[in-house]
KENUMAR-760979 format. One record per residue (C-alpha): y, x, z. Coordinates in pm, whole numbers, padded with zeros to 5 digits, always signed. Each point is the difference from the previous one (the first is absolute). Last residue first. Layout:
<sites>
YXZ...
</sites>
This chain:
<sites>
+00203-03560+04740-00166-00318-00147-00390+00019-00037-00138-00009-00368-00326-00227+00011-00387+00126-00079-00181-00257-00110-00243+00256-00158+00002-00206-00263+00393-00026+00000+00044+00355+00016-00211+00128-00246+00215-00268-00242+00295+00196+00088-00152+00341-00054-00054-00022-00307-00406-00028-00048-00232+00289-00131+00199+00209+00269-00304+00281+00051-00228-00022+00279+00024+00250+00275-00295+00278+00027+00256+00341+00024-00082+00263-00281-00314+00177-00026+00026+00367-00060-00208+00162-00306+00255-00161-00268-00153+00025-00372+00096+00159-00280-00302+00243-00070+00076+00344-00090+00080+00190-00324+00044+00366+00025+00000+00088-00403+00167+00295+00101+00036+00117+00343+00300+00306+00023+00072+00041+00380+00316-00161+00114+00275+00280+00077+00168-00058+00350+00354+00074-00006+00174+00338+00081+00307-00029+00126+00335+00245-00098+00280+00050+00286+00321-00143-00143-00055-00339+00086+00167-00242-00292-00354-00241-00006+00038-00101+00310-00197+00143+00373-00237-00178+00125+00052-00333-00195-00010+00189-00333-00294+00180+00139-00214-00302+00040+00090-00140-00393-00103+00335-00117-00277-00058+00202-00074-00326-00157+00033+00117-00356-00242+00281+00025+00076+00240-00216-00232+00023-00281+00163-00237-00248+00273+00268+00002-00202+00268-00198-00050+00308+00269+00170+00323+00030+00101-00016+00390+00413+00058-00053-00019-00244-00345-00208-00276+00178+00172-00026+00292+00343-00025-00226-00180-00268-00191-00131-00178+00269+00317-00043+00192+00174-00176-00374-00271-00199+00061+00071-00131+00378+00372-00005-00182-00114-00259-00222-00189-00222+00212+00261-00006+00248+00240-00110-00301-00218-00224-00140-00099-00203+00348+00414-00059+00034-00046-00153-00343-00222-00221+00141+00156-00109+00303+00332-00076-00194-00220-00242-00229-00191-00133+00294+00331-00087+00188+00156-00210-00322-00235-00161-00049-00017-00110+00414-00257+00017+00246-00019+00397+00000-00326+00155+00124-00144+00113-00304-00419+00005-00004-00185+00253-00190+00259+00248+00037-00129+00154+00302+00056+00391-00071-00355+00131+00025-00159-00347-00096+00229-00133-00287+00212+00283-00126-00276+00227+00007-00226-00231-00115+00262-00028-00290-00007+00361-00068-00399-00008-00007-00063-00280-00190+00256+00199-00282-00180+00292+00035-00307-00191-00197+00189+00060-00304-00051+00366-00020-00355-00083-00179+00202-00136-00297+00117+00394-00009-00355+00090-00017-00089-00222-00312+00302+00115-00185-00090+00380+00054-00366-00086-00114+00135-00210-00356+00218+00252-00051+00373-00028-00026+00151+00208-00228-00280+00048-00259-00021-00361+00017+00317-00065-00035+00010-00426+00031+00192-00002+00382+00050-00385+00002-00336-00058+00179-00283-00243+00089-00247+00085+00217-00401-00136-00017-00135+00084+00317-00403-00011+00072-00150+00021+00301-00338+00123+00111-00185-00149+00325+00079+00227+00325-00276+00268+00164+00054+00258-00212+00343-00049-00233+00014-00080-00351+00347-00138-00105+00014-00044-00394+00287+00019-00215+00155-00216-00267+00323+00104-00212+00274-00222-00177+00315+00094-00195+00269-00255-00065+00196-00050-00314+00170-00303+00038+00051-00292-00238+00200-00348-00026+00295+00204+00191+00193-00125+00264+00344-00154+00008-00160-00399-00010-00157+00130+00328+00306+00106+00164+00182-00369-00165-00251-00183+00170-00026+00090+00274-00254+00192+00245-00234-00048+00256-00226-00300-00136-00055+00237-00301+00062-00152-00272-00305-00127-00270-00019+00087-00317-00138+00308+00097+00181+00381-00167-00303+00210-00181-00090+00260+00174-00034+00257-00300-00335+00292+00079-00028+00393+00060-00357+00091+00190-00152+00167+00241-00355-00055+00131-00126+00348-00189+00298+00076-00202+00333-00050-00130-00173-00284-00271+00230-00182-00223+00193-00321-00017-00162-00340+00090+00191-00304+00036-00013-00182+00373-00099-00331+00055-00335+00139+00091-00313-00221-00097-00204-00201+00269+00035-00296-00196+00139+00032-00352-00255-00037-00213-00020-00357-00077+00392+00041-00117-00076+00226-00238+00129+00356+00104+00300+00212-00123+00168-00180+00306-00238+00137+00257+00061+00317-00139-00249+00197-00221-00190+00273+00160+00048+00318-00192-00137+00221+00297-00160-00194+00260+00177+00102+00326+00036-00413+00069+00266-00131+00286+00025-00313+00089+00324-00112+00207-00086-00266+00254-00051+00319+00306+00393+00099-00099-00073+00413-00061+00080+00220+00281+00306+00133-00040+00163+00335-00144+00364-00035-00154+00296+00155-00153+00365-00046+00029+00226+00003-00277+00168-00369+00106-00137-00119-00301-00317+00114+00063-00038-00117+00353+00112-00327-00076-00300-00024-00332-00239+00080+00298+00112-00264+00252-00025-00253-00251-00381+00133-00153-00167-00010+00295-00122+00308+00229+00234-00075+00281-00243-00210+00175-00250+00239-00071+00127+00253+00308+00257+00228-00059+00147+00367-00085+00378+00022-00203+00070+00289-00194+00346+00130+00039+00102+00089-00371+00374-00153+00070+00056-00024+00355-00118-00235+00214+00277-00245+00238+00027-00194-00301-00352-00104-00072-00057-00174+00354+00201-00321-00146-00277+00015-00257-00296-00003+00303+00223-00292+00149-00218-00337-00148-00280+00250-00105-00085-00011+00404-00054-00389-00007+00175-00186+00277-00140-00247+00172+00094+00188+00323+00357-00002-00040+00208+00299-00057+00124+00361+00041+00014+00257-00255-00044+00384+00055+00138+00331-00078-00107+00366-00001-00238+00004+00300-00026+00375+00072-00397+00148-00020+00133+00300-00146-00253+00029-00297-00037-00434-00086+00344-00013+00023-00048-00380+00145+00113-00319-00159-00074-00312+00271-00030-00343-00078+00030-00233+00312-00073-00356+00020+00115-00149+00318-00235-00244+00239+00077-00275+00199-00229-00017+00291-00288-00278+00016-00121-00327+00251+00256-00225-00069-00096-00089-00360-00363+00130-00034-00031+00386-00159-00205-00001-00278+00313-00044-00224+00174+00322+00097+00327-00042+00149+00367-00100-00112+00276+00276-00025+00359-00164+00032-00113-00354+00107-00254+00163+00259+00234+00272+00087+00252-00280+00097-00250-00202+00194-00116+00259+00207-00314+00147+00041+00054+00351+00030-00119+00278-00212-00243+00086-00222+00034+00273-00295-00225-00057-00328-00059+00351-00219+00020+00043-00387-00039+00362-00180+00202+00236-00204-00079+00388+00006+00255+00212-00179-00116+00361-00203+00274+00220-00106-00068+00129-00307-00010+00373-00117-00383+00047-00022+00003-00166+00321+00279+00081+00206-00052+00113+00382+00358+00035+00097+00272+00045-00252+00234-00251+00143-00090+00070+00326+00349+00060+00182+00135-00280-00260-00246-00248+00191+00080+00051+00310+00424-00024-00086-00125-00307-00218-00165-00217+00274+00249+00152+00249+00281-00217-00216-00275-00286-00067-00045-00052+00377+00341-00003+00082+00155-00252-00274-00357-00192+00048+00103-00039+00390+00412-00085-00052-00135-00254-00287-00174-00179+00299+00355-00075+00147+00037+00134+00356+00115-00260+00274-00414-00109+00032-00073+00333+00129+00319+00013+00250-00085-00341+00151-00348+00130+00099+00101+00328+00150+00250-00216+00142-00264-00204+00204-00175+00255+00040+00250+00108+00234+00202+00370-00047+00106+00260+00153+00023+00310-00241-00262+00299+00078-00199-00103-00211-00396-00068-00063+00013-00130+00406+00220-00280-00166-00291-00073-00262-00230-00145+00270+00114-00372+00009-00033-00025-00417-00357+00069+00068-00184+00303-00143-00055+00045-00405-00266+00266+00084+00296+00298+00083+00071+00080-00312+00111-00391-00065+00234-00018+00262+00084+00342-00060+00184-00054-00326+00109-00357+00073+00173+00182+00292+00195+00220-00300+00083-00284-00186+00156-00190+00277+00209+00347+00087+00098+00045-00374+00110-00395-00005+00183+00032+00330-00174-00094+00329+00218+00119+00296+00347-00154-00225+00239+00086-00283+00047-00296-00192-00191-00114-00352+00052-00056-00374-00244-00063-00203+00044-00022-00377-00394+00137-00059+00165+00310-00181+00240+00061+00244-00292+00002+00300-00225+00251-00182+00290+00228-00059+00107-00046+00389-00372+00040+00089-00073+00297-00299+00346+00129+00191-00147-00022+00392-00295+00226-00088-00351-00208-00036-00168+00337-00032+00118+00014+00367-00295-00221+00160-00248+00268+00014+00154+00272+00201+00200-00120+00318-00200-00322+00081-00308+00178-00093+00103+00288+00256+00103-00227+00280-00284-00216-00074-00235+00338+00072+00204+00104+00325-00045-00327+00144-00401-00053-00080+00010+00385+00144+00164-00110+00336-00227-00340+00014-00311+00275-00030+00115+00180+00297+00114-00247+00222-00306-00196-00041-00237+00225+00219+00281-00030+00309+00002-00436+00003-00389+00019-00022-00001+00238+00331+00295-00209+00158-00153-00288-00058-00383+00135+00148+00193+00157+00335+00165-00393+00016
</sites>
């Protein structure tokens, strides 16, 4: 009993300031979801609700610190509040809310964050946007697996559905400017256009080579926005100046040859040259968009070398819409390319620190509202960075994203008494082995559904 009571008196203590931090959180971080962006939200959905414990604000709000707070159980929200609830309702009150209520929210702070940093961190007077793919698991239920399908290695019955996400980030801010949601087989060209409109005109657009093709290029331009991808690994590129075309060629001396029509020499590795528009369309996209494009577009391309001690060299071939070279140097183009890689890093971020990798909603309509909800945490543990970063004089991509994340559940963004967040050291060109030092549990993996397990092991299902 003396060894109870000893345990029971060192816990008071740290229970008290668990207490006193929700109560702070639950005060402070939740209110940028104000009661009219709810009602507004709410009207323009066309839902109409009654007056009760869990209102739409109040529901949107818990969602809030549900997911701050590691995406706990639906059970453990009421000690979040101080309304009296059951999980039960909690549950009942998520699935009430329309998903359009979510996006209204999410895209209203979306802008209000974004507007605060409008001039932030341009880039020779651009703003710069990351766009990358990601796959989200989640439940196994028959509904997701309809909606969202899963990856074809996986064995039916023994797999997770998986969603498709491509994300837009503001590649100086960090803030995830829009997204697209959708089924696994889904190629990221097939919503990279849709991603156009939330840009602004002369917002350059940063990616990987599977943007680099001639489709999603000739969308950019005619949307104004500009471009810097990888090039497509099929394309062939040549620096030989006056190279004819594959098509100026015989037709024995065509292999090998780039499709592309030679213009004139920028310099060293950098070049001007006319995609010409493929015969073939683009799995991804109609008929009448591709119809719409042009049969030529002038492209600029530029190959670099990586040499690095220790690691094999690398060469990357970009392709680009931004054709000034006096503008836009060949150097100052390779090093913004380089930003890229911040996009791995916002989405582990979102994956690992935050624990998107794997939704816990069993409906469409759940993972959808569960994602957006993921946005607007994500958001505003940005938005905490960037005030952090301003008071301690550091670029934003310093401050630690997971302590911001810590003192947002300590004490809320709104506190009036400034923080200081830890500063990550600067390590360039820190590269490190991906591999997992701990050894996970020694149970064999479902290669079987679970049904069929069941009958070899002859194992039968005992009545209740």
């Amino acid at each position: 009993m003396m060894e109870l009571f000893v345990q029971q008196h060192h816990r008071r203590p740290r229970m008290a300031s668990i207490h006193r931090a929700m109560r702070q959180v639950k005060d402070e971080l939740p209110n940028q979801i104000s009661q009219q962006l709810a009602h507004d939200a709410c009207v323009a959905a066309g839902y109409r609700w009654r007056d009760r414990v869990l209102t739409p604000v109040a529901t949107l709000r818990l969602l809030v610190l549900q997911v701050i707070w590691g995406n706990v159980a639906c059970r453990a929200v009421s000690h979040l509040s101080d309304r009296t609830f059951t999980a039960a309702a909690y549950c009942q009150a998520r699935m009430r809310v329309p998903v359009d209520v979510f996006s209204h929210v999410a895209a209203a702070l979306t802008r209000q964050a974004r507007q605060r940093t409008i001039d932030f961190g341009r880039w020779k007077g651009h703003r710069v946007m990351h766009v990358d793919g990601t796959g989200l698991s989640m439940p196994d239920t028959p509904q997701l697996q309809q909606t969202f399908g899963q990856p074809g290695a996986m064995k039916v019955g023994c797999g997770f559905p998986v969603m498709h996400v491509l994300w837009l980030f503001d590649a100086a801010t960090g803030l995830i400017v829009d997204f697209i949601a959708g089924p696994w087989n889904t190629h990221d060209l097939s919503h990279a256009s849709h991603l156009h409109a939330s840009m602004d005109e002369a917002d350059v657009l940063v990616g990987d080579r599977a943007f680099g093709t001639f489709a999603h290029l000739a969308t950019l331009i005619q949307a104004h926005r500009q471009g810097l991808f990888r090039v497509h690994h099929r394309k062939i590129v040549s620096f030989t100046r006056g190279r004819k075309s594959r098509a100026q060629r015989p037709m024995r001396q065509r292999r090998g040859v780039p499709a592309s029509r030679w213009i004139r020499r920028l310099g060293r590795a950098d070049q001007m040259v006319a995609y010409v528009k493929p015969k073939r369309r683009p799995e991804w996209m109609d008929r009448q968009s591709f119809e719409a494009l042009p049969d030529e577009l002038v492209v600029r391309e530029l190959r670099y070398r990586i040499t690095r001690r220790g690691c094999r060299t690398t060469t990357v071939t970009l392709v680009t819409t931004l054709l000034d070279a006096s503008r836009y140097r060949k150097d100052e183009l390779v090093e913004l390319y380089g930003t890229r890689w911040q996009v791995e890093t916002n989405l582990r971020h979102l994956k690992q620190t935050m624990g998107l990798d794997v939704l816990h909603s069993k409906t469409a309509a759940g993972v959808h509202k569960e994602l957006w909800i993921y946005v607007m945490v994500y958001n505003q543990v940005r938005q905490f960075m960037l005030d952090a970063a301003q008071r301690q004089g550091v670029h934003p991509d310093r401050i630690s994203f997971i302590d911001a994340l810590d003192a947002m559940r300590r004490c809320g963004p709104a506190a009036a008494v400034p923080r200081t967040l830890v500063v990550n050291p600067l390590r360039p060109n820190r590269d490190e082995p991906r591999v997992i030092k701990r050894r996970k549990d020694r149970h064999r993996h479902m290669t079987r559904p679970r049904e069929q397990l069941r009958k070899t092991l002859g194992i039968k299902h005992v009545g209740s």
